[in-house]
C-alpha positions, -999 to 999 in steps of 0.1 A, spaced: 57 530 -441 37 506 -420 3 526 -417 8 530 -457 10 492 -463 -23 486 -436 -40 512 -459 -33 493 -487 -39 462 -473 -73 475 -457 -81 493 -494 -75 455 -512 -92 436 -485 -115 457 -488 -128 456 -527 -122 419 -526 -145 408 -501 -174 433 -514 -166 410 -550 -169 377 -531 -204 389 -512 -212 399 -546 -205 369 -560 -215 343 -533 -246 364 -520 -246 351 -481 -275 364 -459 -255 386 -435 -260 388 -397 -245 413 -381 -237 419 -341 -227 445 -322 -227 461 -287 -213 474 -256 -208 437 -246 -215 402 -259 -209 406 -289 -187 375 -293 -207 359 -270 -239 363 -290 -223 359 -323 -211 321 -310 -245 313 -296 -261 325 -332 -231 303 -354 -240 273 -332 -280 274 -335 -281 284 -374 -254 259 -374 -280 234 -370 -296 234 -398 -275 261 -422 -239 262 -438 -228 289 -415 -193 311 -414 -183 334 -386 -156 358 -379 -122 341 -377 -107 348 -341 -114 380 -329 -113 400 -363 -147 423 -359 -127 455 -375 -122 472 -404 -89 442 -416 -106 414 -396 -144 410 -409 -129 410 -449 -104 385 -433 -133 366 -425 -156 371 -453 -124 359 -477 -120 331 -450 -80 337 -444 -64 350 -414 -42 379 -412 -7 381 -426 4 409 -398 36 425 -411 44 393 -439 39 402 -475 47 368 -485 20 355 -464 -6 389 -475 -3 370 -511 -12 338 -502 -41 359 -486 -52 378 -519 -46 345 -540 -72 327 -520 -94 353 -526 -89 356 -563 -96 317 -562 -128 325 -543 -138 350 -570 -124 326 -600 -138 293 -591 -177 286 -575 -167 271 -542 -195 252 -534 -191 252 -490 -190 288 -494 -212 298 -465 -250 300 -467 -250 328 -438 -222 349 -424 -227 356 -390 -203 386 -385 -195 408 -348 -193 442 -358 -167 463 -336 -165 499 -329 -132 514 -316 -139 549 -329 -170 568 -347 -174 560 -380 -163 520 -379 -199 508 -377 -210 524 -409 -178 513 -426 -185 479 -418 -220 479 -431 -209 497 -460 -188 466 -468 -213 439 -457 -244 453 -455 -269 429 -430 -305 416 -438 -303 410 -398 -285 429 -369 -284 423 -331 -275 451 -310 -266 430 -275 -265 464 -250 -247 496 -252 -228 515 -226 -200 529 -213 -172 512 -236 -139 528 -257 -156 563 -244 -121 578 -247 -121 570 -281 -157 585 -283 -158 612 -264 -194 608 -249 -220 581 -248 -245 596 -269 -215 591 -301 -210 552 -289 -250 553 -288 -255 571 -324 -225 547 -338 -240 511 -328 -277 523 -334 -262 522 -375 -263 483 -374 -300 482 -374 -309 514 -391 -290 508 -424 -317 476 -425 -336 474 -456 -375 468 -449 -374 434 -451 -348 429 -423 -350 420 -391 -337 440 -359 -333 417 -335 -330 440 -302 -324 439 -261 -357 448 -248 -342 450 -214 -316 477 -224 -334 512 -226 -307 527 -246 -306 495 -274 -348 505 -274 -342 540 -280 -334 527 -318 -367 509 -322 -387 540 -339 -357 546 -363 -358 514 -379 -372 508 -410 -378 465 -409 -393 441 -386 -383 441 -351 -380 411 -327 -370 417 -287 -353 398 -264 -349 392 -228 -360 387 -190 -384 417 -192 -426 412 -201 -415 436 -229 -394 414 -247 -411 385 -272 -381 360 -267 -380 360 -233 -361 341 -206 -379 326 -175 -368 305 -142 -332 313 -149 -312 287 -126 -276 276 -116 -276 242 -128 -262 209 -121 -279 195 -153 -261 172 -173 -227 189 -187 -207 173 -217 -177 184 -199 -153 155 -185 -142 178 -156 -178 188 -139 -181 169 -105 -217 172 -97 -219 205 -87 -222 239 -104 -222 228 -145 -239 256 -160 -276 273 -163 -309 264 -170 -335 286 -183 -376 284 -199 -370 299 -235 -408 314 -239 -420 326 -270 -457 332 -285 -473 307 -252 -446 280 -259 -423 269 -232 -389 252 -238 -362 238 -215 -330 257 -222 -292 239 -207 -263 263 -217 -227 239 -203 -202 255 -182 -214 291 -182 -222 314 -157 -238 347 -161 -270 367 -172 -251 376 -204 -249 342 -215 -283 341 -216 -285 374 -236 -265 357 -262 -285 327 -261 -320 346 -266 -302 364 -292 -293 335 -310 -333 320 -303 -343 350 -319 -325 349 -348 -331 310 -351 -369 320 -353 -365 345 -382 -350 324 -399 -378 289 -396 -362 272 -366 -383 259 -339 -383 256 -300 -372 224 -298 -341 231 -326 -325 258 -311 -331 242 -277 -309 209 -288 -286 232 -308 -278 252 -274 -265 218 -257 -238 226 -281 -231 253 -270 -196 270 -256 -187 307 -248 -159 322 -262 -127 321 -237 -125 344 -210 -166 351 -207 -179 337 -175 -163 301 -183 -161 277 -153 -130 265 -151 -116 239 -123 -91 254 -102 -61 242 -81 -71 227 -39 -105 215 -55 -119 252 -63 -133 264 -92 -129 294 -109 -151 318 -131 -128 331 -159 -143 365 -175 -108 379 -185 -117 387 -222 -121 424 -217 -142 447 -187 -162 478 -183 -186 489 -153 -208 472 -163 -198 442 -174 -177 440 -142 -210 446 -120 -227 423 -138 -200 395 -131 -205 405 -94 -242 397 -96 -239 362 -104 -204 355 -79 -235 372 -53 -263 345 -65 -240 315 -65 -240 288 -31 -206 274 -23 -191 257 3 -160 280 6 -154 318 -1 -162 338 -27 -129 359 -41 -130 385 -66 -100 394 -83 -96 427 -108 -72 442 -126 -77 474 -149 -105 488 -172 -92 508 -196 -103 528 -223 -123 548 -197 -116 581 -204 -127 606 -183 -148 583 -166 -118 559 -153 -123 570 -115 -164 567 -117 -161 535 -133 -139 519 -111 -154 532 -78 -189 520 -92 -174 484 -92 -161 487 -57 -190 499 -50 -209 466 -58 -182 441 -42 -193 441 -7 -224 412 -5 -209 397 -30 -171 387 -24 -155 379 5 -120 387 -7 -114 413 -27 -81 409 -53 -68 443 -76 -42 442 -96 -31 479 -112 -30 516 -102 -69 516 -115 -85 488 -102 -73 501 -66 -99 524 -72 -119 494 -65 -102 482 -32 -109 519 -22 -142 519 -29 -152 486 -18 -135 492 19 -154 528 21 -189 508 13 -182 482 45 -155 453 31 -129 448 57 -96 461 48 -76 427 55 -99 413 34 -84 439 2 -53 431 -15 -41 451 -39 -7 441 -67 12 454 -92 13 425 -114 -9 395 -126 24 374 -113 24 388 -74 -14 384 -74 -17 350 -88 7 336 -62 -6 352 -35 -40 339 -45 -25 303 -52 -12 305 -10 -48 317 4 -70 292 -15 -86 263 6 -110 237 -10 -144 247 -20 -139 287 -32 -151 303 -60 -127 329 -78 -141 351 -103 -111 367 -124 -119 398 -148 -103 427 -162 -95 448 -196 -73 428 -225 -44 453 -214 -46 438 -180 -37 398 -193 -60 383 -164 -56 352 -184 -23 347 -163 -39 351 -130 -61 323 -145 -33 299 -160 -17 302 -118 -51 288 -107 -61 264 -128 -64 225 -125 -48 222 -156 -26 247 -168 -17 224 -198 -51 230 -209 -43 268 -210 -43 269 -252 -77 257 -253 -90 272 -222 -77 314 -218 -77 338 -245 -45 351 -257 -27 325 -258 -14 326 -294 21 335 -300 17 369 -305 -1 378 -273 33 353 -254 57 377 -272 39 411 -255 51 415 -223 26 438 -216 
């Protein structure tokens, strides 16, 4: 009975958002990727934000329910009908009525769980622009190999008509392998020579942070944006991490397509803040500070979280805690052991907490990290107080791990301000509280 009334839901959502894209007629920007894809459609939303009347997706709704959710501009009613009409009236009012703040642009992350969900979703909202952010080694259970997860986000930028733009990661060979399938115009991105928005002089910065909690220290990163001989300052607040840039040169790139200059999406990225759980700094109990990344985890996104806790100067120790990455498949042991692999140089304290992320603790002792410096849990509750009794003023914690995990709660143990927890962690809405998962 319920996967009957999602069906029907999905089938009504469905016809009515292709009527209001029909009707309104949006420029469509679509995102997808092995990772950043929230990231990167955040960083777009805030510099077309600038100077456009700009919609996103609402929360995390990138599927098949969740981007006509956001194209109608209603959230979900879960298992209500009462609240699934309210829904479908709004729409009907979209469809009956001009509403004149209707977006300009939709800026829209396109998941995929499963083959087949791409196409579906560019079926429903076909994009005059689509950024692929990297592909790899994500949901391959789901897949079954990587060429499938490959072939399935490579449909973003193929199903562009000839006046679109592809707006690709020149620093990711498997994003490039799409290039001579595309049919519009092409713009890179990235650190590379290759790419034509490119990245230069990347930094840890102290630079001037709106953030009422910075102390003088680490408050974000600083970058050159270079493009056709031009050189601009670039200050992203209170991130870490190469991906952050990624999403920002995605964004630049998509700004320029569209008119905007330098100097506009320069002063647009002041503004701009990273979805919850991606490489947010975060201030942390005994004067520490934490790097929260617990939105969701592969190899490598998990590697590349190691790179910057390596790159980073403190005055204390460097701990990196982990819990699971699922969705793995076949590829579970590999994935994790690749991870371990990479903590050793770039932790001093290793943290897991699950049967899978041992796999990391395993690895990282056989590649040369002493074993009294491993500590593996069960829980996110054993693991965060255990943490909370070790810390001493001045160390850096990195937390990350899959959604299943909830490394949000090792975060919520360690935090300054746990009060700010709502505004700070993902999953903090009532329906992640009531899974005890």
């Amino acid at each position: 009975m319920i996967s009957l009334f999602k069906k029907i839901i999905e089938w009504k959502l469905r016809l009515l958002a292709k009527w209001v894209l029909k009707k309104y007629k949006p420029l469509v920007i679509g995102i997808t990727g092995s990772v950043g894809k929230t990231s990167a459609k955040e960083a777009v939303y805030t510099v077309l934000s600038s100077k456009f009347r700009v919609g996103k997706n609402i929360k995390n709704y990138n599927n098949e329910l969740g981007v006509p959710l956001s194209i109608l501009g209603s959230e979900s009613g879960y298992r209500n009908p009462v609240v699934w009409i309210f829904v479908f009236l709004k729409a009907l009012g979209l469809l009956l009525f001009k509403k004149k703040d209707y977006p300009e642009i939709l800026v829209l992350e396109m998941g995929a769980d499963k083959p087949g969900d791409i196409r579906y979703l560019t079926k429903l909202a076909p994009c005059h622009i689509g950024v692929i952010t990297a592909i790899g080694r994500v949901h391959e259970e789901l897949f079954g190999s990587l060429e499938k997860i490959i072939k399935e986000k490579q449909i973003l930028v193929t199903h562009l008509k000839e006046d679109g733009w592809a707006i690709l990661n020149a620093d990711d060979a498997l994003v490039m392998e799409t290039k001579d399938k595309i049919k519009g115009r092409i713009l890179t991105f990235g650190f590379s020579d290759d790419a034509e928005v490119k990245a230069a002089e990347l930094a840890v910065s102290a630079g001037p942070s709106p953030d009422p909690w910075a102390d003088g220290q680490i408050k974000g990163l600083s970058f050159k944006l270079l493009y056709k001989g031009s050189s601009i300052p670039v200050f992203l607040p209170s991130v870490l991490g190469e991906h952050q840039v990624y999403s920002a040169l995605a964004a630049a790139a998509v700004g320029l397509t569209l008119g905007l200059n330098g100097a506009n999406i320069s002063a647009a990225l002041r503004n701009y803040k990273s979805p919850p759980g991606r490489m947010n700094l975060i201030p942390g109990i005994k004067r520490t500070s934490i790097i929260d990344d617990t939105y969701n985890s592969s190899p490598i996104a998990a590697r590349a979280a190691l790179r910057v806790l390596k790159k980073i100067n403190v005055s204390g120790r460097k701990i990196a805690v982990f819990g699971d990455m699922l969705e793995l498949g076949e590829f579970t042991e590999s994935g994790h052991r690749e991870v371990g692999e990479a903590v050793p140089g770039a932790a001093d304290i290793l943290v897991t907490v699950g049967d899978k992320a041992g796999l990391i603790g395993d690895e990282a002792a056989k590649r040369g990290l002493p074993r009294n410096k491993i500590h593996g849990f069960d829980n996110t509750y054993e693991a965060g107080k255990f943490i909370q009794e070790i810390l001493k003023q001045g160390d850096i914690i990195l937390v990350k791990g899959s959604q299943g995990a909830r490394m949000e709660r090792v975060v919520k143990e360690l935090m300054a301000d746990p009060l700010r927890a709502k505004e700070l962690l993902v999953r903090q809405g009532q329906e992640w509280k009531n899974n005890l998962a």
